[in-house]
Backbone as CSV, one residue per row, in Angstrom:
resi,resn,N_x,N_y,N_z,CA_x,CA_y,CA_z,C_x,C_y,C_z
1,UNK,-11.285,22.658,28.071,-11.496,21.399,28.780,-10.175,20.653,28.875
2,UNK,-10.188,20.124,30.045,-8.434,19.469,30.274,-8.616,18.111,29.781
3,UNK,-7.893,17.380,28.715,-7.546,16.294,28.282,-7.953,15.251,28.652
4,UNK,-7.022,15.321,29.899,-7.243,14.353,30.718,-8.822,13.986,31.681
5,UNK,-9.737,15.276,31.502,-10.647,14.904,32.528,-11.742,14.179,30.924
6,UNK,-11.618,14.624,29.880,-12.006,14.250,28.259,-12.195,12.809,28.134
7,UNK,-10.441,12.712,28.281,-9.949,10.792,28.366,-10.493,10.023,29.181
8,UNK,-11.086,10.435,30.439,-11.393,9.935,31.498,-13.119,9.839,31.073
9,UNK,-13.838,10.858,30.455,-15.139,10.454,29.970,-14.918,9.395,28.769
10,UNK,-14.275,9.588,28.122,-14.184,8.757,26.932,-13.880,6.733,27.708
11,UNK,-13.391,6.938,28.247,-13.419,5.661,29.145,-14.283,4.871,29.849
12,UNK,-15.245,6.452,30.157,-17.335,6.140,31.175,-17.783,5.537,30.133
13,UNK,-17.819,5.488,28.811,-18.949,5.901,27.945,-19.573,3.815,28.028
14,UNK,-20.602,3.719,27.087,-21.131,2.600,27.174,-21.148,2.041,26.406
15,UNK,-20.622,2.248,24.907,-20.877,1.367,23.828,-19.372,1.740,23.429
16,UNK,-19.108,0.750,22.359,-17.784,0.981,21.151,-18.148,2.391,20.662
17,UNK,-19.382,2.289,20.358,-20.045,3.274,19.363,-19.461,4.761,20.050
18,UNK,-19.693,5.340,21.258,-19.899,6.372,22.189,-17.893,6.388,22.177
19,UNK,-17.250,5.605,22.262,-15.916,5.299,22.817,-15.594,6.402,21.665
20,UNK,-15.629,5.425,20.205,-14.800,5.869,19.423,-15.024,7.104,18.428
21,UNK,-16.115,7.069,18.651,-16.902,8.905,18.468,-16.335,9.967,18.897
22,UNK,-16.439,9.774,20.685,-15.741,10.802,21.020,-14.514,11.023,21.231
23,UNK,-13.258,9.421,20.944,-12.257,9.817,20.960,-11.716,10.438,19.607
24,UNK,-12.317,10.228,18.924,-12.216,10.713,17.103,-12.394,12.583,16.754
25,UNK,-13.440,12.342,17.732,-13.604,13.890,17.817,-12.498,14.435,18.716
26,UNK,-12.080,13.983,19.903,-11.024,15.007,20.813,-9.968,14.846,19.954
27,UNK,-9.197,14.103,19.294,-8.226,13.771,18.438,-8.311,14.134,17.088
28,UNK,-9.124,14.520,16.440,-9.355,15.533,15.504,-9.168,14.581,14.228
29,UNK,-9.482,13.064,14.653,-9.273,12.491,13.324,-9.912,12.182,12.652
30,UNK,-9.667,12.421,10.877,-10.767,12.705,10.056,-11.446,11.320,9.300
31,UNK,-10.640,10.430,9.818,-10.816,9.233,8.791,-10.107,8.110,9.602
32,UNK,-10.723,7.014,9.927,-10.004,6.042,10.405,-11.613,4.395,10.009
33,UNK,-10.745,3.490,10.533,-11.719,2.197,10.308,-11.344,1.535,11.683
34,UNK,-12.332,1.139,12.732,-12.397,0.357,13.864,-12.491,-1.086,13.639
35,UNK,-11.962,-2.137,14.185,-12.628,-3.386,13.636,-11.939,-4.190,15.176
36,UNK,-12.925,-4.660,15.886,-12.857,-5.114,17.010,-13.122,-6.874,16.922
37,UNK,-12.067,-7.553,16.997,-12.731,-9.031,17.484,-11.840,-9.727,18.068
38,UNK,-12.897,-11.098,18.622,-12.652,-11.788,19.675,-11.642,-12.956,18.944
39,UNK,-11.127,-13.488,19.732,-9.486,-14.703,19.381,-10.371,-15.508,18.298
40,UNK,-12.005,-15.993,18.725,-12.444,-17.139,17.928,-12.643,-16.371,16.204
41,UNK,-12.458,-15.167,15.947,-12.636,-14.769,14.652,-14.214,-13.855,14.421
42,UNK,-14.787,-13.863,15.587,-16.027,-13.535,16.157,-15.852,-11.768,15.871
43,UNK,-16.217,-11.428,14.736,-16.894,-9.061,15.161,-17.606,-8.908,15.883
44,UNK,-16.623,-7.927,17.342,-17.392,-7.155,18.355,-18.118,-5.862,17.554
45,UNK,-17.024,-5.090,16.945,-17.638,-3.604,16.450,-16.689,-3.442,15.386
46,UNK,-17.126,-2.885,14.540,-16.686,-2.734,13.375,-17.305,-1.384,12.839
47,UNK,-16.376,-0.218,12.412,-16.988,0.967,12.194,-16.191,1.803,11.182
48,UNK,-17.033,2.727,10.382,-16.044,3.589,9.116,-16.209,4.956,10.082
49,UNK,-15.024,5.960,9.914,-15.220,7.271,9.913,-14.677,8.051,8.898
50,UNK,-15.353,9.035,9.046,-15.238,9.950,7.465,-15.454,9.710,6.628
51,UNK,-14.755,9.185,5.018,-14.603,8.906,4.125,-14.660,6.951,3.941
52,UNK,-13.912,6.746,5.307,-13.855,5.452,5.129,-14.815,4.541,5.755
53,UNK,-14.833,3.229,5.300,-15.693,2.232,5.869,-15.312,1.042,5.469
54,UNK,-15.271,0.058,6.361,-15.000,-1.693,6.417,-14.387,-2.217,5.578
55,UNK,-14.759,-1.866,4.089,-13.908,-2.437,2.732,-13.128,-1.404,2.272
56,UNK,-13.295,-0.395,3.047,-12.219,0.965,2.267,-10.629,0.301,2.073
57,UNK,-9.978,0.053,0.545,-8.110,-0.668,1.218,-7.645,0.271,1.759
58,UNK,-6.519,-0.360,2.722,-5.541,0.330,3.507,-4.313,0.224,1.907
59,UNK,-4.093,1.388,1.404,-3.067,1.647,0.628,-2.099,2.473,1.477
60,UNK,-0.627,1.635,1.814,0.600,1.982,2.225,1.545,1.987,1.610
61,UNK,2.245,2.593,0.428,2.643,2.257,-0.089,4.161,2.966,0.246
62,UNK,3.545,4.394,0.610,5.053,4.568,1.284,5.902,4.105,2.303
63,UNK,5.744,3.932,3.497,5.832,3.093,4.411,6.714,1.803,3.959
64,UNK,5.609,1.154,3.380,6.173,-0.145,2.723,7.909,-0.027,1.527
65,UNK,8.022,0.840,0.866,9.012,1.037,0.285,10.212,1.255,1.275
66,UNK,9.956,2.280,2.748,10.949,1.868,3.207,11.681,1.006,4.459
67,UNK,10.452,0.406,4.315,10.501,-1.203,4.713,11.103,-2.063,3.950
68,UNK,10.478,-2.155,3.099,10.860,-2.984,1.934,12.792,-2.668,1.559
69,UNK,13.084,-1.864,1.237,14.100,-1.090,1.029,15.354,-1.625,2.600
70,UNK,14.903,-1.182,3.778,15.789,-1.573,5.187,15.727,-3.237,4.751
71,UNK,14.636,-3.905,4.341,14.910,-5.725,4.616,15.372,-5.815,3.512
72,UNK,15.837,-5.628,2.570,16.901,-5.530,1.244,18.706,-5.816,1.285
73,UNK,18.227,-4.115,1.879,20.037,-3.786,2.151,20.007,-4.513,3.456
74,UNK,19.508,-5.170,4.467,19.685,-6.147,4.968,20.074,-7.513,4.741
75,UNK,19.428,-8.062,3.687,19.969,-8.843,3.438,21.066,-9.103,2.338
76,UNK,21.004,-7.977,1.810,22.428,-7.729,0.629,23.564,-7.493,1.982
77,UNK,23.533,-7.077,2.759,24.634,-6.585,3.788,25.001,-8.160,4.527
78,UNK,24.476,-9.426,4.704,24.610,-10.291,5.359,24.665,-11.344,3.919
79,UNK,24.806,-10.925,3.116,24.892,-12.185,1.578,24.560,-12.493,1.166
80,UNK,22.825,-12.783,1.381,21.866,-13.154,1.005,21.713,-12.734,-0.435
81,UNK,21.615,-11.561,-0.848,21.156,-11.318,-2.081,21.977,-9.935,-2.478
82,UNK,21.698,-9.331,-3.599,22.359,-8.472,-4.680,21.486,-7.680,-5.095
83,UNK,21.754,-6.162,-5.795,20.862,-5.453,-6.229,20.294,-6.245,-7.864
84,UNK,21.105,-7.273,-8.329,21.473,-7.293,-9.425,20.722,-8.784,-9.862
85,UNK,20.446,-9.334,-8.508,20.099,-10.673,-8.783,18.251,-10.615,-8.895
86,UNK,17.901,-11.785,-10.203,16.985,-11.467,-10.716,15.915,-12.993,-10.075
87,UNK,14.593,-11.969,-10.244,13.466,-12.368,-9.049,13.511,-13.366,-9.304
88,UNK,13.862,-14.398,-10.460,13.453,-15.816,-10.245,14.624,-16.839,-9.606
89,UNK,15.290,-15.649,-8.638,16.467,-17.052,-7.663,15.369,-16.690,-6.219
90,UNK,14.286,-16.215,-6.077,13.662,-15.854,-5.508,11.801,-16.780,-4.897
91,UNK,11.573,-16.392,-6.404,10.128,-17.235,-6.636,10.451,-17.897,-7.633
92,UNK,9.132,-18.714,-7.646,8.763,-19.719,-9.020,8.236,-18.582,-10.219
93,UNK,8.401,-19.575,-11.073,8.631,-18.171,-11.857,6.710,-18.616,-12.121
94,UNK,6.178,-18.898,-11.746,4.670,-19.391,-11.857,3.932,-18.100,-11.116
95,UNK,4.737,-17.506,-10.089,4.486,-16.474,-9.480,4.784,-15.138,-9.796
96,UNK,5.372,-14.773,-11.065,6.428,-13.787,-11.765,5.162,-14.032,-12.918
97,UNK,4.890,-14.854,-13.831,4.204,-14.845,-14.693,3.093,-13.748,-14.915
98,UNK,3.160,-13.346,-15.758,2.117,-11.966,-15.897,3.005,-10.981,-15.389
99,UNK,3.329,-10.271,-14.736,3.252,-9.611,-13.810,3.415,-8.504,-14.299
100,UNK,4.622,-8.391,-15.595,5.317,-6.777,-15.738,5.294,-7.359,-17.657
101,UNK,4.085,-7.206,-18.378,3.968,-7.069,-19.954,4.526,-5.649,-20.307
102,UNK,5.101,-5.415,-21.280,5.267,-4.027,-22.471,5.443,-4.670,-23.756
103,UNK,3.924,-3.775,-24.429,4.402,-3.988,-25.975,4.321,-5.668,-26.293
104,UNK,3.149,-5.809,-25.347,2.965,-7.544,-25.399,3.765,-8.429,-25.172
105,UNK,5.366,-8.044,-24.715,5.463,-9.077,-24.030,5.912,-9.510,-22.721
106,UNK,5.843,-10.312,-22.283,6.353,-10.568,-20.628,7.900,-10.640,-20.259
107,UNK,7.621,-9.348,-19.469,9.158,-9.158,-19.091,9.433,-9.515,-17.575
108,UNK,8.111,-10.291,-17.317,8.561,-10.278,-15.745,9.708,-11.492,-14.979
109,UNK,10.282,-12.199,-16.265,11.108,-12.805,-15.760,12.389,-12.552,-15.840
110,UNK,12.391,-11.228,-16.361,13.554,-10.159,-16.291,14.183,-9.448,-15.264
111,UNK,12.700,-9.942,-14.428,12.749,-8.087,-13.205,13.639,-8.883,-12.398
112,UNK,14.759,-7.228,-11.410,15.809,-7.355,-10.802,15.272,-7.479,-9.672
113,UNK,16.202,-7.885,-8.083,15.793,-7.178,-7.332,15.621,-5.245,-7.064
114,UNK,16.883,-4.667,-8.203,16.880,-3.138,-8.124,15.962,-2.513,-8.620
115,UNK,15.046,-3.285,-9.719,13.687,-2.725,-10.352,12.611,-2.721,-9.361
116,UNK,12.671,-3.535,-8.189,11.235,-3.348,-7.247,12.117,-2.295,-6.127
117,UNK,12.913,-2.388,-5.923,13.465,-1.573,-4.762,13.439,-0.370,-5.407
118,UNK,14.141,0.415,-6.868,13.991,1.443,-7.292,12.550,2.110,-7.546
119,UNK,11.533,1.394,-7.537,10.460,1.753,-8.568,10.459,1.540,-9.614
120,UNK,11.307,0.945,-10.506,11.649,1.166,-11.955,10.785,0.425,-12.692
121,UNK,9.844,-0.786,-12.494,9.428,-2.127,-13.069,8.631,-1.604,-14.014
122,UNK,7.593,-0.521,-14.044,6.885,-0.186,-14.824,5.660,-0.550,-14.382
123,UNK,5.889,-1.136,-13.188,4.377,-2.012,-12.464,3.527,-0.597,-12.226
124,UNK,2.084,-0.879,-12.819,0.880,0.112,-12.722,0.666,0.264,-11.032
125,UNK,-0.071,1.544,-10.907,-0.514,1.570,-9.135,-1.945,1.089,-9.100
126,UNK,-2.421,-0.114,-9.954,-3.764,-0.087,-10.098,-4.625,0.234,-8.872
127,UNK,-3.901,-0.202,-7.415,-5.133,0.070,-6.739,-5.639,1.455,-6.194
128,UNK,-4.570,2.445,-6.809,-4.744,4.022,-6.348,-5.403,4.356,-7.313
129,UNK,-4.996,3.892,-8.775,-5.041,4.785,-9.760,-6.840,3.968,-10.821
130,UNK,-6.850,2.399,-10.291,-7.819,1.705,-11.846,-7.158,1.045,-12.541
131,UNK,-8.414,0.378,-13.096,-7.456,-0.084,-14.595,-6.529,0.581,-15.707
132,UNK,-7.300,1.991,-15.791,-7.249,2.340,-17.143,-7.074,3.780,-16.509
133,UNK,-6.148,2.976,-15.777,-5.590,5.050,-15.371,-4.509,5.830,-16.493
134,UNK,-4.123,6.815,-16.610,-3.430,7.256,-17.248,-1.796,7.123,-17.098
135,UNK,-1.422,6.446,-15.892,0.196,6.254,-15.903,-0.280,4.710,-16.634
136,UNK,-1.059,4.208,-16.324,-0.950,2.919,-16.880,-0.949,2.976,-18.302
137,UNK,-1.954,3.873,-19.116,-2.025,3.961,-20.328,-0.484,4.528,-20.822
138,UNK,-0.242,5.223,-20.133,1.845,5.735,-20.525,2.461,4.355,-20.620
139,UNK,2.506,3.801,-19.403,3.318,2.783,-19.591,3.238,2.119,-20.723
140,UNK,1.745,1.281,-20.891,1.184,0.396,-22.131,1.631,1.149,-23.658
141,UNK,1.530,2.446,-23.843,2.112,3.404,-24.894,3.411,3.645,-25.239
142,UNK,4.368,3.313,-24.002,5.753,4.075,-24.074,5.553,5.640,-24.556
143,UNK,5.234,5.890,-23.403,4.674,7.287,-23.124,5.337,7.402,-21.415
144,UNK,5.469,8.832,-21.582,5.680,9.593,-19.984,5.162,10.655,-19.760
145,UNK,4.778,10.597,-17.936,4.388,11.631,-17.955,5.024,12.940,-17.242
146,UNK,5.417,13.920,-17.337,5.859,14.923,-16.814,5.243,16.776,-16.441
147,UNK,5.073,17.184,-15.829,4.586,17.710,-15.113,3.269,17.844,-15.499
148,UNK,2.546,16.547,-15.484,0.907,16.567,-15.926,1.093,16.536,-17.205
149,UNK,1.790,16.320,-18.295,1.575,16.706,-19.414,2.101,15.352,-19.987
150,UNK,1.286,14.521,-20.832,1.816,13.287,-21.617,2.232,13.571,-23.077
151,UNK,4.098,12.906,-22.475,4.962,12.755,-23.545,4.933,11.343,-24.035
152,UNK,5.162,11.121,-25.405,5.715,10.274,-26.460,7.351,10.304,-26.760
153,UNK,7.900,9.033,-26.212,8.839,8.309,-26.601,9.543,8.858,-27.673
154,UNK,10.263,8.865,-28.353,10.848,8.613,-29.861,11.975,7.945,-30.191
């Protein structure tokens, strides 16, 4: 079947419902979330496929690192800031509070800008991983983990 005569049904069809069905199917995609609305804040259609549905999070995390990473050395390249300079010339430190504990105590008014740009902070992936996932339990331990296998510090 030619694409284009596909695209062209997918365009007849009569509902959101019929639209995004069959463009999901010609496009072979396994998982996506629809969410249709009007300027006043008003849901036309709103729909899960596959796995996902309406409250499923959008976790980006790669993406975001090198985003995060280009608006950095952006602004280290124009003066703004340093790998070296620490988050509270940044935020209040009311906003830093909590954020990065070991061994009970709060180190988050420590953190660099090079600890969020590296990965280094020790910050848990709670929303991939849980509360009480196992990198988190490393971290909380001073423990690592390496190829699946949890090491102890010494």
């Amino acid at each position: 079947m030619n694409g284009n005569r596909l695209y062209g049904n997918i365009l007849k069809t009569k509902s959101y419902d019929d639209l995004f069905d069959k463009y999901f199917q010609w496009k072979k995609i396994f998982e996506s979330v629809v969410l249709i609305e009007k300027g006043t804040g008003e849901t036309i259609f709103s729909k899960g496929y596959g796995e996902k549905d309406i409250d499923s999070p959008i976790i980006a995390p790669s993406i975001t690192k090198m985003f995060t990473a280009t608006c950095i050395f952006l602004l280290i390249q124009h003066g703004y800031m340093t790998l070296n300079d620490n988050l509270l010339n940044f935020y209040d430190p009311v906003y830093l509070s909590g954020l990065h504990f070991y061994r009970g105590k709060d180190f988050s008014y420590y953190l660099k800008v090079s600890d969020l740009l590296y990965q280094t902070s020790g910050l848990a992936h709670i929303y991939e991983e849980g509360k009480n996932s196992v990198k988190k339990q490393a971290i909380i331990s001073d423990t690592f983990i390496l190829d699946s296998k949890l090491y102890r510090k010494l």
